[in-house]
N, C-alpha and C positions, 0 to 999 in steps of 0.2 A: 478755021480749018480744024477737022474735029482728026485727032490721032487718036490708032486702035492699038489695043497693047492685045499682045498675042499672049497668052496663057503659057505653051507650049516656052518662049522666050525669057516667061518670069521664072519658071522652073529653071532653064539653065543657069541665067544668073545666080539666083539662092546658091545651087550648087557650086558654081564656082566661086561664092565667096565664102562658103563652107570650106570646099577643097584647101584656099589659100590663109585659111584662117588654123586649118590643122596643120599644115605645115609649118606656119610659126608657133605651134606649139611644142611640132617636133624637139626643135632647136633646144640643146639641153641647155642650162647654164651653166658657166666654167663652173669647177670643184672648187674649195678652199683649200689651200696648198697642208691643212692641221690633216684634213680627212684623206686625203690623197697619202700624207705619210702613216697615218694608221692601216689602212689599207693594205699596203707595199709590207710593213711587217705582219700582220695578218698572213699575209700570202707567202713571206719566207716562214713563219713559223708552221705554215700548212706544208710546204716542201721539206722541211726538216722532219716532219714527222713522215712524210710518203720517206722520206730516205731512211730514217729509222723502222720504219716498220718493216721490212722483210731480214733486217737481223735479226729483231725479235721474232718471227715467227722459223727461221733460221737456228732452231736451238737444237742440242743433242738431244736422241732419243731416250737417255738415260734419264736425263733433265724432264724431260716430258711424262716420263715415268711417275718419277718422284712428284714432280708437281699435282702430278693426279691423284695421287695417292695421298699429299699431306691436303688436300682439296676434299678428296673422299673424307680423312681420318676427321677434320674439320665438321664435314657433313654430320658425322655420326657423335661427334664428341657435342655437339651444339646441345642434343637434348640433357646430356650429362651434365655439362654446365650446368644448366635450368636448374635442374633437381639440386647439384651444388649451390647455384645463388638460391633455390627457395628455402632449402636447409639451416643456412645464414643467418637468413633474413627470420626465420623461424626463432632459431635461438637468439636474437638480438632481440627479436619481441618479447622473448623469456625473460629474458633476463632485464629486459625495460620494466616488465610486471610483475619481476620477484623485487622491486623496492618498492616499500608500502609506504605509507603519506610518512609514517613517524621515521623513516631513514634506513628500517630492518630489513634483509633479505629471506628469502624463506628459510634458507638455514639456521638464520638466528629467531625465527614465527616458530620452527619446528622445534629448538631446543627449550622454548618459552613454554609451550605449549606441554611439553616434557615435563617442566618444574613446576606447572602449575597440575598436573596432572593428581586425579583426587588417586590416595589407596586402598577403594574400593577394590577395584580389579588388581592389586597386587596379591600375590597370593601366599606372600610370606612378607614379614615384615615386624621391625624391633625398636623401637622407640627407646634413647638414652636421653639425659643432660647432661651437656659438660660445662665446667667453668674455665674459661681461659685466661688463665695468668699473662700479663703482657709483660712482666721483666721475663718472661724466657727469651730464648732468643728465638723460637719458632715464631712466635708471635709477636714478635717484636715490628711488624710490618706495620700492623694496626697501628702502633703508639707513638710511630716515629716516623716522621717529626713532629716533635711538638706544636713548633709554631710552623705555620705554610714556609715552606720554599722550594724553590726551582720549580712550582706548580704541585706541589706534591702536601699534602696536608693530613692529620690522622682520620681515624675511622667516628670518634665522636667530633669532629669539626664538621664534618661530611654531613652527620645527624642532625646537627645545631644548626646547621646552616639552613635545610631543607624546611626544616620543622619554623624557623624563622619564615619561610617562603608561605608557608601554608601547603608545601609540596609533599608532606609525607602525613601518615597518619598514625597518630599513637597509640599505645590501650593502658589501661591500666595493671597494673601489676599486681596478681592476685597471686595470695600461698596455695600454692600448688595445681594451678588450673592456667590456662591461657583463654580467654573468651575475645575473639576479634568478631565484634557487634559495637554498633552505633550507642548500646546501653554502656557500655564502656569505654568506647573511646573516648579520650581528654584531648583539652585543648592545650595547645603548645604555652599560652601562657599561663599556665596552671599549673606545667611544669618548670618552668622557672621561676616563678613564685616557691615554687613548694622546695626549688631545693639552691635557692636564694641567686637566681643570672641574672643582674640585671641587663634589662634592655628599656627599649625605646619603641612606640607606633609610630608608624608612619600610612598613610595612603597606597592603597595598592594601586602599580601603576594601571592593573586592569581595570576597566571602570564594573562597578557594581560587584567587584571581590573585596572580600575580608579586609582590612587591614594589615599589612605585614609588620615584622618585626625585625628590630637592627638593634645588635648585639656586637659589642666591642672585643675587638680579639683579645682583650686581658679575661676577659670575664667569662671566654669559654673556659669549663675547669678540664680541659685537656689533661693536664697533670693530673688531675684526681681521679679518672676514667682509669683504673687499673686492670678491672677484669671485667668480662663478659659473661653471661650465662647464655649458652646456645642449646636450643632444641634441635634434635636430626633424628632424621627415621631412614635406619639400615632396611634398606629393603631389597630382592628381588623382581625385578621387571621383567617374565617371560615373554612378552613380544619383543623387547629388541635385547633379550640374553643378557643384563648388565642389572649387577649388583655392585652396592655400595652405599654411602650415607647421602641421604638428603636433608641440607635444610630446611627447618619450617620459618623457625625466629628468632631473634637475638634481644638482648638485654643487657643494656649498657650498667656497670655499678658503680658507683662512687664511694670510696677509699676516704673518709672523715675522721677525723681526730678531736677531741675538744677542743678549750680555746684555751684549756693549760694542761695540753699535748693528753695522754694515758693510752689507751687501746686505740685502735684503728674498727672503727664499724664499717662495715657495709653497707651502704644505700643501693638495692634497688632501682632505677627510675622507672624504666616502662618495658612494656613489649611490643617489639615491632615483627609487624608478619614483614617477612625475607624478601617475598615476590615483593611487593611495593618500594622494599629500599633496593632491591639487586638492580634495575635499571639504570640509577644514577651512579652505581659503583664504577657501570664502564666507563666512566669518563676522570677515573683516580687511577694513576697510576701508584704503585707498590714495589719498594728494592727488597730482596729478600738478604739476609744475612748469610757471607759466604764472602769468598772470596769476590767473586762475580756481582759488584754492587750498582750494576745498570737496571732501569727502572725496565723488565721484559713485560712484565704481568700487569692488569690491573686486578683492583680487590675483587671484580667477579671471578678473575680466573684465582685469585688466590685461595679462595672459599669453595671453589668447585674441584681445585685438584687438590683440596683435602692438605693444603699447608699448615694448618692450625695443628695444634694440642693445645689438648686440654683431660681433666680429670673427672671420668664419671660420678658427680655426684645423686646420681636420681635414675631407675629405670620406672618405664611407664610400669606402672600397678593399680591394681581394684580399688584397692587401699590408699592410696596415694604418699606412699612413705617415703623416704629420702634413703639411700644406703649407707648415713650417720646414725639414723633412727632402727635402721632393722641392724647394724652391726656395730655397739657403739663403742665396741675395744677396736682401738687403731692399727693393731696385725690383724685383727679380721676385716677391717676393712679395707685396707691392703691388698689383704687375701681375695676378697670379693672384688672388685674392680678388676684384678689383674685375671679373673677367673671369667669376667663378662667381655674383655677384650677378645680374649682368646677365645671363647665361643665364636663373637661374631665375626673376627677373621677365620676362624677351621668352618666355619657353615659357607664360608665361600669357596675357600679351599676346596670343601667337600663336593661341591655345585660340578664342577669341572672334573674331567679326564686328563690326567698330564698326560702331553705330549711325549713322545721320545722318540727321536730321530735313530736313523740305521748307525749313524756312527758311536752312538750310546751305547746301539746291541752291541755291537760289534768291540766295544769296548769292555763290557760286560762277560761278552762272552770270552775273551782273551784272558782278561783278571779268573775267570774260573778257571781256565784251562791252567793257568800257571800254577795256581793253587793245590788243582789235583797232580800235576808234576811235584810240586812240595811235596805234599804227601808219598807221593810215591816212591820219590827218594828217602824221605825220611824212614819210612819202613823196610826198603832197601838197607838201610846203611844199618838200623837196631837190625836186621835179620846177621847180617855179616857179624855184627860182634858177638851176635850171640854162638856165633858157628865157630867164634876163633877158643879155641883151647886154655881153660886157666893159667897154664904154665908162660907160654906168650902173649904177649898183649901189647899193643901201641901205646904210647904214651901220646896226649893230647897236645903237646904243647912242644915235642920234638918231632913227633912221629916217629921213635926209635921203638925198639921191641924191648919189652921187660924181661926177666926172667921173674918170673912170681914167686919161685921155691925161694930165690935168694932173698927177695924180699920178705918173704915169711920168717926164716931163718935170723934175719937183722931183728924183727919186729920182737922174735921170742928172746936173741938176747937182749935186746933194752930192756923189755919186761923181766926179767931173769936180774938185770943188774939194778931196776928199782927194787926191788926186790929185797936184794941181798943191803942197799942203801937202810932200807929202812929199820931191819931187821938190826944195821950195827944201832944207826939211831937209836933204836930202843933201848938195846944193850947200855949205850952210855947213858941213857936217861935213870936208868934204873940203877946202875952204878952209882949217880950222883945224891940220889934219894937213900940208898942206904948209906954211903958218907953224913948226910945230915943227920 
């Protein structure tokens, strides 16, 4: 028995088992009771905000005001800011790029650069020597303390120690010239040989440097370092208006005696150009003598605001002569030192217009005024005596009236009764001579 399958019949079926197959897809599956409670707050946190919202948009007109306005002021202040954080941000970069590799800021590049400045371009300028005695007490910064303490050490310790390092460079000490070239410079142990430190070599820690040298604190002659000889050049600086001395070099001397005591000689050592030793100064501090014995300064500042004295022995000259040599009686040389001071302070003096404030005038001008009142009375008061009559007169010291006739009258008989005194005098003198 052959069955026909109807085309039209297989279409329906398909369809309804498509129909009944999306319906069980419909069918959702129950929730997790976790999702279902997030949901549920979800949905009161949406209700609390629908109830909050129209009090907030509920606000006074005044409020609405203001709010638009610090929204405006906001608006307009945003680009001002900018410019404030780029400004900032500008000078922090400055100031990240004013310290150079060695620790300087340009302040201290600019004052460097200052001392090192040649005096070609000055256009006045005075070259002295002085020697600094260190039992004064000006300079007593330098010498004391003898041996280190509290971090604090003298000025030739400072020397010794560097020149130990291979960190400074010497010259030789020549009469009457300073020459800083390689033909001159000495070596550090050349100088302790020649004026008898010992020390010790050792390996420098750097590889392929010098060997250093170690020197025992008995053996620096700290105590023997009694004076300095210092060169400075009084100059004026018209680009930044400022006169005053500058150093060039200093010259440590040693204070020797024989070995059965007589004179004290003077040694010499070396000369050192300033700029190469002034770096390492900053890092010594200096107490000055005074009531106030706190360590403020270090030796650069104490060398640069001019805390030292000392005694002109030498001005530059053609001739290279000492002010011993050109004046060798000791009140002229006296005379001359105290005559080269005073130049180079009054040509600064002179440099400048003193100031003088209104209450100066005003001061000035009073003291004149009172003066021509002196006067004026004064000539007042001679015109009145002269007007007053010989016969009356004041007495200075009563203020009563004299009569003058009666004082003349007293005057002629005293005179009248010495007179008649002398006259008996005589009388019995004469008397007694013819008795004899």
């Amino acid at each position: 028995m052959k069955i026909k399958f109807n085309h039209r019949f297989l279409l329906l079926l398909t369809l309804a088992v498509a129909v009944s197959f999306g319906a069980s897809a419909q069918v959702s599956v129950r929730r997790t009771p976790k999702r279902e409670k997030t949901e549920k707050k979800d949905a009161s946190k949406t209700k609390d905000t629908k109830k909050e919202e129209p009090k907030k948009t509920a606000a006074k007109p005044a409020d609405a005001a203001q709010t638009s306005q610090t929204s405006e002021q906001k608006n307009t202040s945003a680009p001002q800011q900018t410019a404030v954080a780029r400004k900032a941000a500008a000078k922090k970069s400055e100031q990240e790029t004013a310290v150079v590799a060695d620790g300087k800021t340009l302040r201290q590049q600019a004052f460097d650069e200052y001392q090192r400045q040649d005096a070609t371009d000055v256009p006045w300028q005075h070259v002295v020597y002085r020697e600094l005695d260190l039992t004064k007490g000006a300079n007593a910064s330098l010498y004391y303390p003898v041996e280190p303490q509290d971090g604090m050490t003298s000025l030739i310790r400072v020397i010794i120690d560097l020149m130990a390092a291979n960190q400074l460079k010497v010259y030789e000490y020549l009469d009457g010239r300073e020459m800083f070239t390689e033909k001159y410079m000495v070596k550090a142990a050349d100088i302790f040989d020649k004026f008898q430190i010992n020390y010790t070599t050792e390996p420098s820690p750097v590889r392929g440097q010098a060997p250093v040298y170690k020197i025992d604190e008995a053996d620096v002659p700290a105590n023997e370092v009694l004076s300095y000889f210092v060169k400075e050049r009084w100059e004026f600086d018209q680009k930044i208006s400022k006169y005053g001395p500058k150093i060039l070099c200093i010259c440590p001397v040693l204070h020797r005696s024989g070995d059965w005591g007589g004179d004290v000689v003077k040694y010499p050592m070396m000369w050192i150009n300033y700029e190469d030793l002034r770096p390492f100064l900053r890092d010594h501090l200096v107490v000055s003598e005074g009531m106030n014995t706190a360590p403020r300064f270090t030796m650069e500042d104490y060398f640069a605001l001019g805390q030292y004295e000392g005694d002109i022995y030498k001005v530059q000259n053609l001739r290279g002569l000492s002010l011993m040599q050109q004046y060798p009686n000791p009140d002229s040389l006296k005379i001359a030192r105290a005559r080269i001071e005073a130049e180079l302070r009054g040509f600064g003096d002179s440099i400048w217009v003193p100031q003088v404030t209104e209450e100066e005038v005003a001061d000035k001008k009073a003291a004149a005024k009172e003066r021509k009142a002196k006067r004026s009375r004064r000539n007042r008061n001679d015109e009145a005596d002269a007007d007053d009559s010989d016969k009356a007169k004041k007495n200075r010291r009563t203020k009563e009236e004299v009569d003058m006739e009666a004082v003349e009258a007293e005057k002629d008989a005293k005179e009248a009764e010495e007179e008649e005194n002398i006259s008996r005098t005589g009388a019995a003198h004469s008397a007694r001579r013819t008795r004899r």
